[in-house]
Jmol script that loads the backbone (N, CA, C; Angstrom):
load data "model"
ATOM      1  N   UNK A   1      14.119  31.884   1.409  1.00  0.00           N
ATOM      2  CA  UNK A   1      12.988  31.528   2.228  1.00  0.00           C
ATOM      3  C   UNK A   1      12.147  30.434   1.570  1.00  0.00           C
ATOM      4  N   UNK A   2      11.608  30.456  -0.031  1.00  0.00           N
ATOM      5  CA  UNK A   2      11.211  29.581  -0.177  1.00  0.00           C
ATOM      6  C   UNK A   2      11.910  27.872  -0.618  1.00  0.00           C
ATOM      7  N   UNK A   3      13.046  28.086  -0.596  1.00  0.00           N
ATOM      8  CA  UNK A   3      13.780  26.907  -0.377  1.00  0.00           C
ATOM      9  C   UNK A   3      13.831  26.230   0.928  1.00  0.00           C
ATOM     10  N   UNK A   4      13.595  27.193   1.877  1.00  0.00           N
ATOM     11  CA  UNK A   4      13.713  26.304   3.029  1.00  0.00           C
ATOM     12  C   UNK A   4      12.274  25.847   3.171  1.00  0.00           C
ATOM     13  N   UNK A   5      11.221  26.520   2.648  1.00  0.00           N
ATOM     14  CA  UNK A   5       9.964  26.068   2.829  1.00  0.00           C
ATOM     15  C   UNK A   5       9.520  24.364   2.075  1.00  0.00           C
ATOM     16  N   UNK A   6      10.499  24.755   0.707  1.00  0.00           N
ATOM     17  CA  UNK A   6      10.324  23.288   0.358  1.00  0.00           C
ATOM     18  C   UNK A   6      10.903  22.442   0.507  1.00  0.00           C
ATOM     19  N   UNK A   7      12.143  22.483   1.604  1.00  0.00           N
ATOM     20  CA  UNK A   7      12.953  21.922   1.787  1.00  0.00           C
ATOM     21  C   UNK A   7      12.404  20.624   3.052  1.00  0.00           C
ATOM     22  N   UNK A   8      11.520  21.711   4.182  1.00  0.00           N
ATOM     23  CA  UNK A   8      10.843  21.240   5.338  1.00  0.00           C
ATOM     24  C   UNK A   8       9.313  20.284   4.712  1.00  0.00           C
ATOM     25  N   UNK A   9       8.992  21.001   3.831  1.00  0.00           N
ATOM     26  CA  UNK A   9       8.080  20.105   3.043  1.00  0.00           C
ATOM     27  C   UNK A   9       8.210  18.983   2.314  1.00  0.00           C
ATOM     28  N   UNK A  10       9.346  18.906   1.556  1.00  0.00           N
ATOM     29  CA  UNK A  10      10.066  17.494   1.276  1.00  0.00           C
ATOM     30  C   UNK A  10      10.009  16.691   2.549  1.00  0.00           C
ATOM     31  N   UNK A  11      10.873  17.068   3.508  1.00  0.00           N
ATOM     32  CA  UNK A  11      11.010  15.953   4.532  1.00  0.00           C
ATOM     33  C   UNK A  11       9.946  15.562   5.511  1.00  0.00           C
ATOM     34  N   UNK A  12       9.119  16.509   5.249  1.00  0.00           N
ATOM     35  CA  UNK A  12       7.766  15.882   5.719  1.00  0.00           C
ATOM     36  C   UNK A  12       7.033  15.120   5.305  1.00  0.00           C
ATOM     37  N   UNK A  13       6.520  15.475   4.120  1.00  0.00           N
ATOM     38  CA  UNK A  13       6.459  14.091   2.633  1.00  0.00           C
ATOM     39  C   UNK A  13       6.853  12.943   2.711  1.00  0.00           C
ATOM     40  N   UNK A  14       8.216  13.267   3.003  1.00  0.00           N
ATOM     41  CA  UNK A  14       9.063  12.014   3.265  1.00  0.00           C
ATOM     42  C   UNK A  14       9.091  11.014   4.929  1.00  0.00           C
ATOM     43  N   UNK A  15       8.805  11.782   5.839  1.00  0.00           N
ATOM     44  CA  UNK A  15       8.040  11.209   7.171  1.00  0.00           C
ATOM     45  C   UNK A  15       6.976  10.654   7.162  1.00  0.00           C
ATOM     46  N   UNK A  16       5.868  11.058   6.406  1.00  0.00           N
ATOM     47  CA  UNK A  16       4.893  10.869   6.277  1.00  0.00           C
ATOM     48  C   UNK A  16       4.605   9.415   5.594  1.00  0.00           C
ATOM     49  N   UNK A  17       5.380   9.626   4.377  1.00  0.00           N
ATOM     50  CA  UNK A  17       5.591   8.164   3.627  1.00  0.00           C
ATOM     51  C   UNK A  17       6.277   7.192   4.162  1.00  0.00           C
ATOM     52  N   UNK A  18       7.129   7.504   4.881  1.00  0.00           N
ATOM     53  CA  UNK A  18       7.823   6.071   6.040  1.00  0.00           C
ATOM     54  C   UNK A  18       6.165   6.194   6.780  1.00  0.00           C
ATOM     55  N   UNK A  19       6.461   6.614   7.338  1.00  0.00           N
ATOM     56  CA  UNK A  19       5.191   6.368   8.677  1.00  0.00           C
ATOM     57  C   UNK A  19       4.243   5.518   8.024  1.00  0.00           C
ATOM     58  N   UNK A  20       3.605   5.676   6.758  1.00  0.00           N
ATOM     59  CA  UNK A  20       2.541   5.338   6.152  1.00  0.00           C
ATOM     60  C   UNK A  20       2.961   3.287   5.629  1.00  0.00           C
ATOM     61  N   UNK A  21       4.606   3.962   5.766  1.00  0.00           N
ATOM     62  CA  UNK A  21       4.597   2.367   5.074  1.00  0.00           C
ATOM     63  C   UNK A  21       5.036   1.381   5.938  1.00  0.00           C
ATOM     64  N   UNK A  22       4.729   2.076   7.594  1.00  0.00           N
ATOM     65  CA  UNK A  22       4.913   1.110   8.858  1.00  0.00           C
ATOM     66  C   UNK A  22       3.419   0.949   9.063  1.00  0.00           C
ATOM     67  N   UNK A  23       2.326   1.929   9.096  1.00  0.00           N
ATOM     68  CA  UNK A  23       1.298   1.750   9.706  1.00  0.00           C
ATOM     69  C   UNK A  23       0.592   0.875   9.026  1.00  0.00           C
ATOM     70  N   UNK A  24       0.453   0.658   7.864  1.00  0.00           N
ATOM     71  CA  UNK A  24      -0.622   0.123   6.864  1.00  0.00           C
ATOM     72  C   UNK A  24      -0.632  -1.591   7.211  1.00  0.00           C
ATOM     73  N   UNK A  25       0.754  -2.080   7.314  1.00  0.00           N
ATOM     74  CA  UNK A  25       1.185  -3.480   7.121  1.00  0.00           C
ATOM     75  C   UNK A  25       0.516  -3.862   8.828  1.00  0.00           C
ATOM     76  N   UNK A  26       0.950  -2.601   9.762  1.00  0.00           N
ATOM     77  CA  UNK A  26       0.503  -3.218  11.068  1.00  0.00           C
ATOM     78  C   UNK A  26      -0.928  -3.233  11.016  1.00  0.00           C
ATOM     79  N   UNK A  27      -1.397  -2.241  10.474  1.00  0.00           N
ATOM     80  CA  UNK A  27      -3.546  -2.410  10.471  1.00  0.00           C
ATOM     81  C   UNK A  27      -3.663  -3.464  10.231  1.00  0.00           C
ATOM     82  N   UNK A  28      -3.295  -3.758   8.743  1.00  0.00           N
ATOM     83  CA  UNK A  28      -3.340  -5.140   8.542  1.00  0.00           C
ATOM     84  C   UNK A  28      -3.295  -6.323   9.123  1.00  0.00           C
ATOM     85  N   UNK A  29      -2.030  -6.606   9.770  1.00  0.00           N
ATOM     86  CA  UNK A  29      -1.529  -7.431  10.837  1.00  0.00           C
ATOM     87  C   UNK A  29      -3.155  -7.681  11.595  1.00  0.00           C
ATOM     88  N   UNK A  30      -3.191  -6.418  12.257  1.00  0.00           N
ATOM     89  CA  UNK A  30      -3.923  -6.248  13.576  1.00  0.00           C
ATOM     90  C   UNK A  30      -5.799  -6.536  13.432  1.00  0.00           C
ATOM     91  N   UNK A  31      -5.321  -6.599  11.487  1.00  0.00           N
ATOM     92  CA  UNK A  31      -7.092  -7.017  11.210  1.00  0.00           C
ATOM     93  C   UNK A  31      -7.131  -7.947  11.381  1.00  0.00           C
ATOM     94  N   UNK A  32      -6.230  -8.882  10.533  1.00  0.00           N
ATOM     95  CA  UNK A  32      -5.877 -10.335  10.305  1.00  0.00           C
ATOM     96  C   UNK A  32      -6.286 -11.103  11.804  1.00  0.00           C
ATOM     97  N   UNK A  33      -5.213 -10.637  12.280  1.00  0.00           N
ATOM     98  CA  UNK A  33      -5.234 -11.413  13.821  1.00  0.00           C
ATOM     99  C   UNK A  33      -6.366 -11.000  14.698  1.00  0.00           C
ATOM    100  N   UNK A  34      -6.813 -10.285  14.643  1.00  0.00           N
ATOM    101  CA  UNK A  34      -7.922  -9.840  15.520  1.00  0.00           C
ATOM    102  C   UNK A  34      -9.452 -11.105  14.390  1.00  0.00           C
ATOM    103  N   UNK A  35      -9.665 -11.531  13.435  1.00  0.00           N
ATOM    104  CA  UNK A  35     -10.059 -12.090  12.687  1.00  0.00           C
ATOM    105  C   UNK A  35     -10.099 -13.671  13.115  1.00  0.00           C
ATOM    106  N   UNK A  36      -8.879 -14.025  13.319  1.00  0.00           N
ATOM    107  CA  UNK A  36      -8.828 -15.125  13.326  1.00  0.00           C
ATOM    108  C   UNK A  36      -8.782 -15.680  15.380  1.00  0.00           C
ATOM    109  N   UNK A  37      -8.533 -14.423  15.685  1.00  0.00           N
ATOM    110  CA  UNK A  37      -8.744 -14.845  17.468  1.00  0.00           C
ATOM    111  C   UNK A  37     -10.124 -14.434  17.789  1.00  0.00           C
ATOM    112  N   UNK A  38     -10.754 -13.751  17.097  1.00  0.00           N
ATOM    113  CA  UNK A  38     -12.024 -13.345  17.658  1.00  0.00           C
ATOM    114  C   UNK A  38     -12.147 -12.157  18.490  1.00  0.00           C
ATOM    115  N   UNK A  39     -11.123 -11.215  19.026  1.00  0.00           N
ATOM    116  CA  UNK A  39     -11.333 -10.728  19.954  1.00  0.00           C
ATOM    117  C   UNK A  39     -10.414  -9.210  19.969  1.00  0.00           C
ATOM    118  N   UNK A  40     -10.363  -8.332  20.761  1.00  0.00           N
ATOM    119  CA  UNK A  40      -9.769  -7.386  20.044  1.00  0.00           C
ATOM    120  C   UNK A  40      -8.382  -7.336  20.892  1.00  0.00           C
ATOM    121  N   UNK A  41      -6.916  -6.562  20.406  1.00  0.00           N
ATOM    122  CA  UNK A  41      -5.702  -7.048  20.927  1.00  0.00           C
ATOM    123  C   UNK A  41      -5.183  -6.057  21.454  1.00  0.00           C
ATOM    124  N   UNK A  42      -5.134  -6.532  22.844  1.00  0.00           N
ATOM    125  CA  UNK A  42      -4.203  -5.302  23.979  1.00  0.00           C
ATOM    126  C   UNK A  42      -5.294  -3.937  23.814  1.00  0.00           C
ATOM    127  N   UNK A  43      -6.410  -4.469  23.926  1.00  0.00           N
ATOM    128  CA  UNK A  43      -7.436  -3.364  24.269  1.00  0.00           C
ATOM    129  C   UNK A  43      -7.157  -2.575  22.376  1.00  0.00           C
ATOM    130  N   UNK A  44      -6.847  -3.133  21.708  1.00  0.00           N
ATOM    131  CA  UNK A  44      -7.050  -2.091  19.645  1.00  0.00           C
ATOM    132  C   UNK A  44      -7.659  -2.796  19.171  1.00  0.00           C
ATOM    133  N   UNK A  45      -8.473  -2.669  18.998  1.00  0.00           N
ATOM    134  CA  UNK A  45      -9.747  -3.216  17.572  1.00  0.00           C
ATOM    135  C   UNK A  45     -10.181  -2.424  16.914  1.00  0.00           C
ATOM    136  N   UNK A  46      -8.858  -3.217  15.842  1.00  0.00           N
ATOM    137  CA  UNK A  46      -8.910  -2.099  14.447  1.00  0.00           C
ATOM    138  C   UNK A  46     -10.242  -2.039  13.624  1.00  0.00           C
ATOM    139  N   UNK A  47     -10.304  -3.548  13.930  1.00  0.00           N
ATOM    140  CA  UNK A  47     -12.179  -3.850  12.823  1.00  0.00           C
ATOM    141  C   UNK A  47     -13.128  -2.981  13.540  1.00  0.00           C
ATOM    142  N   UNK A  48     -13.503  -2.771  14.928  1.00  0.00           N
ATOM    143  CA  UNK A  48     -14.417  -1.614  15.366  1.00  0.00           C
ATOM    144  C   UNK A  48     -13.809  -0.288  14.882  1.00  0.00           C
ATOM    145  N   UNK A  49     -12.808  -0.202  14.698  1.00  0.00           N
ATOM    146  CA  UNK A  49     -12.004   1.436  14.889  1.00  0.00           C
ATOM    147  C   UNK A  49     -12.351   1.944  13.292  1.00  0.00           C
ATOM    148  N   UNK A  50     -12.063   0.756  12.090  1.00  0.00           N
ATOM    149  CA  UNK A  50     -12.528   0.801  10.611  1.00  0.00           C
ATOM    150  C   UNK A  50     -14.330   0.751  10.721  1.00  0.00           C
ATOM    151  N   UNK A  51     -14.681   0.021  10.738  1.00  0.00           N
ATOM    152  CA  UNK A  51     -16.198  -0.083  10.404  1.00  0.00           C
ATOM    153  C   UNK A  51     -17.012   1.230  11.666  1.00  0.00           C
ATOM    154  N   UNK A  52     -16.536   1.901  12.810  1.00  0.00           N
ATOM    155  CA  UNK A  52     -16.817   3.280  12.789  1.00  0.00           C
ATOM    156  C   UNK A  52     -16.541   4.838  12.278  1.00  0.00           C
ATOM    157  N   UNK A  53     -15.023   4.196  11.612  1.00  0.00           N
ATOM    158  CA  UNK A  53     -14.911   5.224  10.520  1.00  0.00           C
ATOM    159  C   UNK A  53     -15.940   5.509   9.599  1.00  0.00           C
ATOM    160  N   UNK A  54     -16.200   3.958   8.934  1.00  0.00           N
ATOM    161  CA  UNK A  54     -17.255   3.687   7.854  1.00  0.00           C
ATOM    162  C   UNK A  54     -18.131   4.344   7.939  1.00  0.00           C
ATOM    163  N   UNK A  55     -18.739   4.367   9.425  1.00  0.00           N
ATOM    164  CA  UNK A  55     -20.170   4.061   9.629  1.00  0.00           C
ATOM    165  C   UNK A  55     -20.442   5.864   9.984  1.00  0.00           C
ATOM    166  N   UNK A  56     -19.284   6.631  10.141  1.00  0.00           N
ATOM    167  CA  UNK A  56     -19.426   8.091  10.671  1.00  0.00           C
ATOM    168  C   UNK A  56     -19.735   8.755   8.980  1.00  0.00           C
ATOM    169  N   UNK A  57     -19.444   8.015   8.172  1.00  0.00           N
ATOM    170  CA  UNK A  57     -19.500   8.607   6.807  1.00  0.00           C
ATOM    171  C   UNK A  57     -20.812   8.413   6.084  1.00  0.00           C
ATOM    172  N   UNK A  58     -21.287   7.190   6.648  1.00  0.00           N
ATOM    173  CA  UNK A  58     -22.894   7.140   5.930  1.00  0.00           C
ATOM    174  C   UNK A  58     -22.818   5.727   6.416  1.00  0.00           C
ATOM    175  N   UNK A  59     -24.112   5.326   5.996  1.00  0.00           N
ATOM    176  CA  UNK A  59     -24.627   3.847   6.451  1.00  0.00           C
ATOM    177  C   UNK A  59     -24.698   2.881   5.387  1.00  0.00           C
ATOM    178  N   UNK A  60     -24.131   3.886   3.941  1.00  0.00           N
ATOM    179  CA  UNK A  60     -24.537   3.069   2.738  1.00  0.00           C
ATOM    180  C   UNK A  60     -23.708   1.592   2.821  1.00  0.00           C
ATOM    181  N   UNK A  61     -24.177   1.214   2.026  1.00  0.00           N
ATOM    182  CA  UNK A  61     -23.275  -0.229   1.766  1.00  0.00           C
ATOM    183  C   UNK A  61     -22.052  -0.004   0.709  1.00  0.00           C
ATOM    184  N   UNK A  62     -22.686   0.956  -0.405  1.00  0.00           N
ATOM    185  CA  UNK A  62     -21.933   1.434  -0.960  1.00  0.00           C
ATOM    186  C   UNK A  62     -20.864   1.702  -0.539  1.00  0.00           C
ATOM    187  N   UNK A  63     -20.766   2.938   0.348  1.00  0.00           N
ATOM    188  CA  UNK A  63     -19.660   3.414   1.145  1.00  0.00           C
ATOM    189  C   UNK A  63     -18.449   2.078   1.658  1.00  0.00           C
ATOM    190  N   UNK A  64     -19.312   1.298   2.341  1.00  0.00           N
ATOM    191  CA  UNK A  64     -18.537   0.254   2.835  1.00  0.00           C
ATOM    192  C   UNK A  64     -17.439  -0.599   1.900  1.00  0.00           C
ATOM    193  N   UNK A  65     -18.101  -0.597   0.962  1.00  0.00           N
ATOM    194  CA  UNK A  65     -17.251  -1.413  -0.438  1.00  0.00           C
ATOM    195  C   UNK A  65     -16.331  -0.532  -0.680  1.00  0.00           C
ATOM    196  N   UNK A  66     -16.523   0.565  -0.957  1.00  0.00           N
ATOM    197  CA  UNK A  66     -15.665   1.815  -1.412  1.00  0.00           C
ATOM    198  C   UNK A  66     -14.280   1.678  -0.605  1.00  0.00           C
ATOM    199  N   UNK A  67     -14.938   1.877   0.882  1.00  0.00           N
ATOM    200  CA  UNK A  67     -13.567   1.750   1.994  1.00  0.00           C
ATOM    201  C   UNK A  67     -12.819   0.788   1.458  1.00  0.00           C
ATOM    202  N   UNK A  68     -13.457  -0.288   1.450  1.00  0.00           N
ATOM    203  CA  UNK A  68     -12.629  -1.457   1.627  1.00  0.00           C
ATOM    204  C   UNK A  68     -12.111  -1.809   0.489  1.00  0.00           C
ATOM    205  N   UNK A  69     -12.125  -1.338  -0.816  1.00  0.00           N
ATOM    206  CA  UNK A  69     -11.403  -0.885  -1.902  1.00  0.00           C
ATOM    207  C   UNK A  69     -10.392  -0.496  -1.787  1.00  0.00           C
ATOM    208  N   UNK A  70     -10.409   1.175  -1.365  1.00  0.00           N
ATOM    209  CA  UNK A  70      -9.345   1.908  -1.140  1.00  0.00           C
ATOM    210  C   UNK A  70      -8.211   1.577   0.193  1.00  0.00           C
ATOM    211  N   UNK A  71      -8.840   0.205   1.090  1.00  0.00           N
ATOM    212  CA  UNK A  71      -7.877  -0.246   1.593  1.00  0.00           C
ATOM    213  C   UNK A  71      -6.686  -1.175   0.981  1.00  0.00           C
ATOM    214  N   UNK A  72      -7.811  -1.688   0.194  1.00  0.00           N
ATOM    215  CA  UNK A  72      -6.766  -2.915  -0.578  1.00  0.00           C
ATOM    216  C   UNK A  72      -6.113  -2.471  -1.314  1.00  0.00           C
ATOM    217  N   UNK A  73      -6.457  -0.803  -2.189  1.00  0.00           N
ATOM    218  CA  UNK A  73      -5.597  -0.483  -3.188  1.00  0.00           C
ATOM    219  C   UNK A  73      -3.830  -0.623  -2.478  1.00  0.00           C
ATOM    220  N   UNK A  74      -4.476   0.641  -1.391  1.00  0.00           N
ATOM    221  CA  UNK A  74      -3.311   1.348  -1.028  1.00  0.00           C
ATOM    222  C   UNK A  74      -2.422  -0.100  -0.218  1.00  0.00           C
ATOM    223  N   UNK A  75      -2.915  -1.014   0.235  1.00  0.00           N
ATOM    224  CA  UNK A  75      -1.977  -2.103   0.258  1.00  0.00           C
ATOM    225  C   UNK A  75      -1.468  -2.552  -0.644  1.00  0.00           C
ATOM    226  N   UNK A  76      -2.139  -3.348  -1.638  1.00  0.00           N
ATOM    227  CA  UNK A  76      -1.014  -3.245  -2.350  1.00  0.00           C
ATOM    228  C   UNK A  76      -0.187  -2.754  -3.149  1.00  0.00           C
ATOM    229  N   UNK A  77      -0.660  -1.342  -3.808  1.00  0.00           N
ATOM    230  CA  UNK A  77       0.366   0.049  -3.727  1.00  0.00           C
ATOM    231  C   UNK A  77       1.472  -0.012  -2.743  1.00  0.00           C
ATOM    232  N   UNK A  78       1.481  -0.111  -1.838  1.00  0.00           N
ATOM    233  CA  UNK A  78       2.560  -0.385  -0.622  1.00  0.00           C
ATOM    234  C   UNK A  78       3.625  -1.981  -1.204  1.00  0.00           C
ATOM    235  N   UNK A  79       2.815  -2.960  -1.147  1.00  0.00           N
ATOM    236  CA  UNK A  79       3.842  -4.162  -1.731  1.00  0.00           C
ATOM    237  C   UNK A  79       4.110  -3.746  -3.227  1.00  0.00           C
ATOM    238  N   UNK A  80       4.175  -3.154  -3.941  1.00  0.00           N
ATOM    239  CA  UNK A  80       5.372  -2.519  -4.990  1.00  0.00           C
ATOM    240  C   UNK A  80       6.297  -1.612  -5.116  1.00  0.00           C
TER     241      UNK A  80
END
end "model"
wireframe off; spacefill off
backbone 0.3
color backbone group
């Protein structure tokens, strides 16, 4: 029993980490370009969708830097 438990838990781990290493590059994408057109794409605006994450967590500025830290880490954590 507990082999199969870690067995289903591995491959979830492992879903999770694909998934993670499709979604990140498209946020990105979708910041970038939404940045440089001005406007938000096919109705997703990731920059509103991030800076109300931000903003549900506190108003600090602090906070804001923090995010946007731990975005860049985990990008480029992802390109290695």
């Amino acid at each position: 029993m507990k082999e199969e438990i870690k067995k289903v838990l591995k491959s979830t781990k492992r879903y999770l980490a694909e998934f993670t290493e499709i979604a990140v590059p498209v946020l990105c994408l979708g910041v970038v370009v939404q940045l440089i057109v001005g406007e938000s794409l096919l109705g997703w605006d990731p920059i509103k969708n991030i800076q109300e994450s931000i903003n549900s967590l506190g108003q600090s500025n602090f906070i804001g830097v923090a995010s946007l830290l731990i975005l860049y880490s985990v990008f480029k954590n992802q390109q290695q």
